[in-house]
VMD Tcl script that draws the C-alpha trace (Angstrom):
set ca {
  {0.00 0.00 0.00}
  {1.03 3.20 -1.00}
  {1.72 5.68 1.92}
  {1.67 9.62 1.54}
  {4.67 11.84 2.11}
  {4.04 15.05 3.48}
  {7.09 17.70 4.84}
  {7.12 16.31 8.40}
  {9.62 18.75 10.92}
  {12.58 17.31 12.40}
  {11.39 15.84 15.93}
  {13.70 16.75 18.94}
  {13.63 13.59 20.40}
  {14.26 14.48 24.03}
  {11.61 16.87 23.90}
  {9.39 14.61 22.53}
  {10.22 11.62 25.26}
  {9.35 14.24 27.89}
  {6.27 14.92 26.91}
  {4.99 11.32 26.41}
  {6.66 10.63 29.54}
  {4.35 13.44 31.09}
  {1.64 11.91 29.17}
  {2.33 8.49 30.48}
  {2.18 10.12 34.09}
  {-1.53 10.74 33.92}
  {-2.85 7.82 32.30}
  {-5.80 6.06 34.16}
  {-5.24 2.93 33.26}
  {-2.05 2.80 34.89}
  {-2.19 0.03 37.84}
  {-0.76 2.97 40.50}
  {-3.51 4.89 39.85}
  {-6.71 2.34 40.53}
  {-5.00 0.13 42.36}
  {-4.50 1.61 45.72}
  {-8.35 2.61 45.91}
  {-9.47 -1.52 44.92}
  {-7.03 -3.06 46.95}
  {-9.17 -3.37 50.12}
  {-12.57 -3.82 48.38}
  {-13.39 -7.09 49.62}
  {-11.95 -9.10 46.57}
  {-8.43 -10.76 46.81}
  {-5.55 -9.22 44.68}
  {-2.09 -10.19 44.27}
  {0.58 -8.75 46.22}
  {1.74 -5.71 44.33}
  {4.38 -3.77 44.20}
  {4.80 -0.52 41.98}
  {8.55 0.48 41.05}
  {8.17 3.50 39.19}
  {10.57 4.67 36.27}
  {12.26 8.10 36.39}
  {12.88 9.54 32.96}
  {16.13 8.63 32.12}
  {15.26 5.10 32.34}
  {12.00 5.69 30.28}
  {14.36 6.85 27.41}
  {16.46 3.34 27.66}
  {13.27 1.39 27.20}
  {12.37 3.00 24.66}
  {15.66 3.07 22.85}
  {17.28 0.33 21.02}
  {20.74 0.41 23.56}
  {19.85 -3.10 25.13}
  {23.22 -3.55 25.61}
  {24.19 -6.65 28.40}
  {26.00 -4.45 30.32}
  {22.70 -2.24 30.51}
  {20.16 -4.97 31.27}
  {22.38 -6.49 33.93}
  {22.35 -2.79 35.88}
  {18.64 -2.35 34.76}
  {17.97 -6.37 36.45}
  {20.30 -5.40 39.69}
  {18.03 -1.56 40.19}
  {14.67 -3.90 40.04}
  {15.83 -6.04 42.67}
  {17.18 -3.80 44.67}
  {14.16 -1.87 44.70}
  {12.28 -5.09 45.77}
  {14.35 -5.65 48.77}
  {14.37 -2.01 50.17}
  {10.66 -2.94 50.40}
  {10.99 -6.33 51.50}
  {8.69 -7.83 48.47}
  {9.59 -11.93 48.86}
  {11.69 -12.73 45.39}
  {11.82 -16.09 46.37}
  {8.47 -17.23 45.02}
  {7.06 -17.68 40.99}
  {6.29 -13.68 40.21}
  {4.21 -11.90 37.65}
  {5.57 -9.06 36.15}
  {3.62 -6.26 34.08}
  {4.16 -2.90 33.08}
  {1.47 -0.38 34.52}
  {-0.82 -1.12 31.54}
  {0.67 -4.01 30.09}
  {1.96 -7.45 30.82}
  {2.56 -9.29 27.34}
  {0.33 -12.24 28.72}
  {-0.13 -13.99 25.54}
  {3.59 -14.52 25.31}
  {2.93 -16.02 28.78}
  {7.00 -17.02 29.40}
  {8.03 -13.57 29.42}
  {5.69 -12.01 32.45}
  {5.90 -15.35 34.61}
  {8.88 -15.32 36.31}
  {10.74 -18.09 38.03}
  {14.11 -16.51 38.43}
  {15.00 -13.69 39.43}
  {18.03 -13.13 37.99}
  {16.04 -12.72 34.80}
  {13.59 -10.40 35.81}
  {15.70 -6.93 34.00}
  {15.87 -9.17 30.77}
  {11.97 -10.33 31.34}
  {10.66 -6.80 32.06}
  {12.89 -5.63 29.09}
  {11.11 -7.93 26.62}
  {7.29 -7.17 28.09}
  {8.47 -3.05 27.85}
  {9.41 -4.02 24.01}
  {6.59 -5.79 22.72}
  {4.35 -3.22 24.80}
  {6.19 -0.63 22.12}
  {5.38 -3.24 19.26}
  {1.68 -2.99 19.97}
  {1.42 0.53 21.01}
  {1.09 -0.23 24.53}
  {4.19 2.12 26.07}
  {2.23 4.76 27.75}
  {3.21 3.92 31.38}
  {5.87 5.03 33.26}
  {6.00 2.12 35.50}
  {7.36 -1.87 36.30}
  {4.81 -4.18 38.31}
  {5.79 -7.09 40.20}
  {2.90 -8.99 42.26}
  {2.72 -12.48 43.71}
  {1.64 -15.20 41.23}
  {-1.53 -16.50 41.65}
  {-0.68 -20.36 41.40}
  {-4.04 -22.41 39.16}
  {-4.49 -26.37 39.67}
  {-2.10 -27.71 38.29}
  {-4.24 -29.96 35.82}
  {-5.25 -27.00 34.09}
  {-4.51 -26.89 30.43}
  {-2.29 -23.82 28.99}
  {-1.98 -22.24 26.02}
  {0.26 -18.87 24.87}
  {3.14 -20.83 26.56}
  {2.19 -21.33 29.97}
  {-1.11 -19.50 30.30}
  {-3.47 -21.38 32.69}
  {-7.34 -21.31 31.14}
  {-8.81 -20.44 34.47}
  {-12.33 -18.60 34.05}
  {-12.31 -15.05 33.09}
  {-15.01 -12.72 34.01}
  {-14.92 -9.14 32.19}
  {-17.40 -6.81 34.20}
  {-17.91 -3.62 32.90}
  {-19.03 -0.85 35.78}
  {-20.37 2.63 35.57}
  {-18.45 4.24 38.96}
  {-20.91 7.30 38.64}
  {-23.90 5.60 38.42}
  {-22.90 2.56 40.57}
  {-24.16 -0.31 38.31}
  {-22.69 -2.83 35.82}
  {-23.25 -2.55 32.92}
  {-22.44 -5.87 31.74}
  {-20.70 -8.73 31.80}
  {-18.58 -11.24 29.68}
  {-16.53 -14.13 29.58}
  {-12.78 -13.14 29.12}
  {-12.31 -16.35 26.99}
  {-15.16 -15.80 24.03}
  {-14.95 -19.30 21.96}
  {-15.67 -17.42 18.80}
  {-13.04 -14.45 19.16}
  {-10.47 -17.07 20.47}
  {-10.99 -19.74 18.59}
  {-10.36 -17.12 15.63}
  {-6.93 -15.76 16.84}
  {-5.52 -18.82 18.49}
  {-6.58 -20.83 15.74}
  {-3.64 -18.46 13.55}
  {-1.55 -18.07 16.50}
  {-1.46 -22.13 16.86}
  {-0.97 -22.15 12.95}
  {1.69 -19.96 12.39}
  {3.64 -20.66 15.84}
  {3.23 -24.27 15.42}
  {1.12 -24.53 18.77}
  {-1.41 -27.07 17.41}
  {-1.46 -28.70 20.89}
  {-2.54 -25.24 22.53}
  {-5.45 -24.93 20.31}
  {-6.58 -28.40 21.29}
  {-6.19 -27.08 24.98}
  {-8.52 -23.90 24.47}
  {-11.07 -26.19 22.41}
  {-10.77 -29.19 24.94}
  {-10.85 -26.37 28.18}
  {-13.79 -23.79 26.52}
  {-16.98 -26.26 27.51}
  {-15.65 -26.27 31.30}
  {-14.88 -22.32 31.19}
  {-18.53 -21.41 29.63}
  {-20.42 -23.59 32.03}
  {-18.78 -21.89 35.08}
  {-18.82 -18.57 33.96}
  {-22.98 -18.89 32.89}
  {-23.05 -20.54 36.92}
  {-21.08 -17.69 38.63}
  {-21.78 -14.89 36.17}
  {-25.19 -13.77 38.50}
  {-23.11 -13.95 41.51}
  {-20.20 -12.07 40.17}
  {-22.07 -9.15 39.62}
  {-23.62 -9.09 42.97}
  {-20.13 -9.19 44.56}
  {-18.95 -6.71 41.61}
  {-22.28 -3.97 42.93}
  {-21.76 -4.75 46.68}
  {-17.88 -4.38 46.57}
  {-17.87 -1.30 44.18}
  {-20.03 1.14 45.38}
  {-17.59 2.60 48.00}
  {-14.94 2.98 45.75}
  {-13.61 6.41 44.74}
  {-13.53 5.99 41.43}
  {-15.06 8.06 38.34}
  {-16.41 6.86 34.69}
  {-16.65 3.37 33.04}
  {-14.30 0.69 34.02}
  {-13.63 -2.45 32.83}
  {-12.71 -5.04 35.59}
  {-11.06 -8.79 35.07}
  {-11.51 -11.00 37.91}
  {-10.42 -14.89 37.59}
  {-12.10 -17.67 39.48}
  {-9.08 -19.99 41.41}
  {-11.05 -22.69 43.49}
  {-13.93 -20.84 45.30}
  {-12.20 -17.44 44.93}
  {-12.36 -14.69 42.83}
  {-8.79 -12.49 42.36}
  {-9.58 -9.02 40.84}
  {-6.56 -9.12 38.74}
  {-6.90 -6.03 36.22}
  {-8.60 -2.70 35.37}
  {-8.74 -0.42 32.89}
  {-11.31 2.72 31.45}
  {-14.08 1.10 29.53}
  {-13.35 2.61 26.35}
  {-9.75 1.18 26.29}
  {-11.04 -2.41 26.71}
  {-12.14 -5.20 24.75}
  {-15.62 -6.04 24.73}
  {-16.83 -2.81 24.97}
  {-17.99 -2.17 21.30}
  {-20.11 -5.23 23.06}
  {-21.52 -2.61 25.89}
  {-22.38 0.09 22.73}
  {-24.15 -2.08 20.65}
  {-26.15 -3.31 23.93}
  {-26.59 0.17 25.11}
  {-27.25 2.42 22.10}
  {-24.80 4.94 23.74}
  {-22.89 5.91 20.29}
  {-21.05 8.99 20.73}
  {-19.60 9.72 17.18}
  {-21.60 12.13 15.16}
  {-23.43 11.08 12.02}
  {-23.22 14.44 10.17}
  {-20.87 13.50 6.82}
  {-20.61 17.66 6.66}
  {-16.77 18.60 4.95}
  {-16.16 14.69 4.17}
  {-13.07 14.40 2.22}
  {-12.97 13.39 -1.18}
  {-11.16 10.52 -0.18}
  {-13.68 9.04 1.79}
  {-16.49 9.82 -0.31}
  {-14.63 7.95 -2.74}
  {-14.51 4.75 -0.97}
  {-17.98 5.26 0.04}
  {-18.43 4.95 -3.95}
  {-16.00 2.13 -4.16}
  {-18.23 0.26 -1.78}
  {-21.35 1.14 -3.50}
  {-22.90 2.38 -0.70}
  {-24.69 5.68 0.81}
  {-23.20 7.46 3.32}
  {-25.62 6.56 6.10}
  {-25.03 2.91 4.89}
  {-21.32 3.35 5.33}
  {-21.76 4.77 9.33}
  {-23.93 2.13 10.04}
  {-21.45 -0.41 8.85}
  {-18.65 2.10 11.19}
  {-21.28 1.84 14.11}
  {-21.56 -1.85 14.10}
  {-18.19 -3.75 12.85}
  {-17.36 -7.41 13.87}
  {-14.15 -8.72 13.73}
  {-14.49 -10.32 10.19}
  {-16.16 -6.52 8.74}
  {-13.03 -4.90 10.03}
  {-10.76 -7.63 8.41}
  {-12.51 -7.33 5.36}
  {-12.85 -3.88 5.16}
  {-9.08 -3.40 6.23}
  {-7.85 -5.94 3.07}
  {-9.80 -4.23 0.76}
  {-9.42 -0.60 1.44}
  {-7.08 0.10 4.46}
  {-6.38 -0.43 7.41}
  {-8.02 -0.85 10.99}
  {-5.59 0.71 13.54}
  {-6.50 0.00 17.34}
  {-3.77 2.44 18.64}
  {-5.48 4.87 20.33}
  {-2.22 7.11 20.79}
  {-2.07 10.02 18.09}
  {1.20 10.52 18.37}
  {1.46 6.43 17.67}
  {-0.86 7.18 14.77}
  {1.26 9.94 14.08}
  {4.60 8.06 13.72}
  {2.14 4.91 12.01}
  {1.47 7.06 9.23}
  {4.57 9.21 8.57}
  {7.47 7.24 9.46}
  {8.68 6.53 6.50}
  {9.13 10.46 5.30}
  {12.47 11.24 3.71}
  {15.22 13.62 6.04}
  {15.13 16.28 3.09}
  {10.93 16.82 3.62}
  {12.36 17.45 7.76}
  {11.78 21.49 8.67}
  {14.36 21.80 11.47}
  {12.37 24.71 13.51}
  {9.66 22.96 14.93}
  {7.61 19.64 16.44}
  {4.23 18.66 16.19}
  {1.83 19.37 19.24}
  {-1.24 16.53 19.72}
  {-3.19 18.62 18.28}
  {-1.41 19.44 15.35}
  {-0.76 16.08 14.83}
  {-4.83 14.86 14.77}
  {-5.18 17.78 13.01}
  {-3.01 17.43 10.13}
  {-4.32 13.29 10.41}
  {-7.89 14.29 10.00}
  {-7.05 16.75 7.27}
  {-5.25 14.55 4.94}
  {-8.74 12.75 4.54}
  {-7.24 8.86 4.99}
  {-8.14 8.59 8.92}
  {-12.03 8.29 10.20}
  {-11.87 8.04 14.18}
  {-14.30 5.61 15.49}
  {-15.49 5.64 18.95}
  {-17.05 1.82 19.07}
  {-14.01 0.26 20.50}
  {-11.34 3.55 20.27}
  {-10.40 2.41 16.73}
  {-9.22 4.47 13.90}
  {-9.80 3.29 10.35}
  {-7.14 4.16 8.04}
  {-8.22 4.54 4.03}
  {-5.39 4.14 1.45}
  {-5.49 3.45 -2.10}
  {-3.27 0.78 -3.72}
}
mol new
graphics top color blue
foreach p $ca { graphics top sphere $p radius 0.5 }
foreach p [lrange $ca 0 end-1] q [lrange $ca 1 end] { graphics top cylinder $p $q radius 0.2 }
display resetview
C-alpha cells in the first residue's frame, strides 16, 4: 500500500520523550492509579508492588541500547528496589508494566528466576512498544496466583482459568455488563492463527478441549459475580466506566486487572447493547477521499456509518484488506509516527515539532483517517 509523504519537521527527540513521559504520568489505566483505591474492596488481589521509572530510564526502554552491560544494571536496580521494600523474590512472580503485561507470550511475564527479571521486564516493555502499549511510566511485580495444576495452557504457559470481564459505571454505581474473558468465537479465531503460524497445534486443542468447562462456570457464577462486583464497588472512589477482570481460582475470585471502559475489549459489546454511540453522524466537509470509498463500496453514506457503528471482527478484516487499514492504537502521536514514518530527512523542517493537536489535526485533514469511537479504533483509508 502506497503511503503519503508530506514535509514532516525534524522531531527533537528528548523533547518529545518528555512529553509522552508526562503523558504516560496521567494515564488512568495505569495500575498505581486504581490500584490503591481496589485493593481493600473485599476481593483478593495479588501482592503488588509498583517500582516506578524516572525519565532517564524511560528513554532506555524505549531506545534500542539493550546492551548486556545495561540490562544487567537495569535487572540489579529492580531487585534492589524489591528488597528495600521487602517484596519476597523467592516465590514464581508476575511481572507487568502499569498497563501491560505481554500475557499472551505467557513465558516472558511469569517469572521463576530472578536473575532474569531486568531481561523479562525488558522484553514485556518491548513488545508493549510493538503494539502501542508504552504509555506507562511504571514496572509491576505482584505475587503469582498459582491455578491447579491440571489446568490446560496455552500462549506458553497460560493457565485457562475462568475469566469474568465486568464492565461498571463508577458514577452511576451499576454494571453494565458482563462477559466471559475467553469468548470461543473471538479465540478460537486468533488462536486458531496463532497455533498455525507458531506451530502450537497442541494449545489450540487445549482452548477447544478447556472452553466447555470455562462457559459452564462462567454462565453458573456470572449472576453472583455481579452481585459481589455492585456490593464491593459502590464505596470505591472511582469516576467513569471501568472495565474489571476478575479470575475464578477454586472458590475465589482475584480481581486481577482494570482499565477505562473505552480502552477495553468487549466494549464495542456494551455500545451495541446500550445504544450509547457517541460519534456524530453528520458527513458535513467529508473528504474526497472518503467519499470515494464510500463509492467504491457502493454504498450511501448513512449505509457506510452504520457499517462504522456496528463492525465485527471479520467486517473490520474485510474492510481493512480491501481498502485500508483498521488501527487499534489509540495514541495520536502512535498514529502519528504509524502514518509518517517513512518520510524522507530532506521533507524534515528543522524549527519545529508537532503538538497533539497538530498532529490529529493534520491526520484528520489529509482525509485517509475516520476516528471511530465503538471500540477507540481508527480506520485508516489508502489506495493501492
Amino acid at each position: 500500500m502506497k503511503r503519503m509523504t508530506i514535509k514532516v519537521p525534524k522531531i527533537d527527540l528528548e523533547k518529545l520523550n518528555k512529553e509522552r513521559y508526562e503523558k504516560n504520568s496521567k494515564n488512568k489505566n495505569n495500575l498505581s492509579y486504581w490500584f490503591s483505591m481496589i485493593k481493600d474492596c473485599g476481593f483478593k488481589v495479588p501482592e503488588t508492588h509498583i517500582i516506578p521509572i524516572n525519565f532517564e530510564l524511560f528513554k532506555w526502554l524505549t531506545s534500542d541500547n539493550y546492551s548486556d552491560e545495561m540490562i544487567d544494571r537495569f535487572n540489579d536496580f529492580i531487585i534492589s528496589e524489591l528488597k528495600k521494600n521487602n517484596f519476597n523474590t523467592e516465590r514464581t512472580l508476575f511481572l507487568k508494566t502499569g498497563t501491560f503485561s505481554d500475557k499472551f507470550t505467557f513465558k516472558n511475564c511469569k517469572l521463576t528466576d530472578i536473575n532474569r527479571i531486568g531481561y523479562q521486564f525488558l522484553q514485556i516493555f518491548y513488545s508493549g512498544i510493538l503494539v502501542g502499549a508504552n504509555n506507562t511510566n511504571e514496572l509491576v511485580v505482584r505475587e503469582f496466583i498459582k491455578s491447579d495444576p491440571h489446568i490446560k495452557t496455552i500462549y506458553d504457559g497460560m493457565p485457562l482459568n475462568t475469566e469474568f470481564r465486568v464492565f461498571y459505571d463508577f458514577d452511576k454505581d451499576e454494571v453494565m455488563g458482563v462477559f466471559n474473558y475467553w469468548d470461543r468465537k473471538t479465540m478460537i479465531d486468533s488462536l486458531g492463527e496463532y497455533a498455525i503460524s507458531e506451530k502450537k497445534v497442541e494449545e489450540f486443542k487445549n482452548f477447544r478441549d478447556t472452553i466447555p468447562v470455562i462457559e459452564k462456570e462462567f454462565e453458573d457464577c456470572k449472576d453472583f459475580v455481579v452481585k459481589e462486583v455492585e456490593e464491593k464497588m459502590k464505596n470505591v472512589d472511582l469516576n467513569g466506566q471501568w472495565s474489571i477482570d476478575l479470575m475464578k481460582i477454586g472458590n475465589d475470585f482475584y480481581l486481577i486487572d482494570m482499565a477505562m471502559a473505552k480502552d477495553s475489549y468487549y466494549y464495542d459489546k456494551i455500545i451495541k447493547q446500550t445504544g450509547k454511540i457517541n460519534r456524530t453522524k453528520d458527513f458535513t466537509g467529508l473528504t474526497e477521499n472518503i467519499k470515494n470509498l464510500i463509492t467504491e463500496l457502493d454504498m450511501t453514506e448513512n449505509e457506510f456509518l452504520k457499517i462504522l457503528d456496528h463492525l465485527t471482527v471479520s467486517d473490520i478484516d474485510k474492510l481493512s484488506y480491501d481498502h485500508g487499514d483498521i488501527f487499534r492504537e489509540r495514541d495520536i502521536e502512535s498514529l502519528f509516527d504509524y502514518m509518517y514514518s517513512d518520510s524522507s530527512e530532506e521533507n524534515v523542517n528543522n524549527n519545529k515539532i508537532y503538538t497533539e493537536e497538530e498532529m490529529r489535526a493534520i491526520l484528520e485533514k489529509s482525509g485517509y483517517i475516520i476516528p471511530m469511537d465503538n471500540g477507540g479504533l481508527y480506520f485508516i483509508y489508502r489506495k493501492i
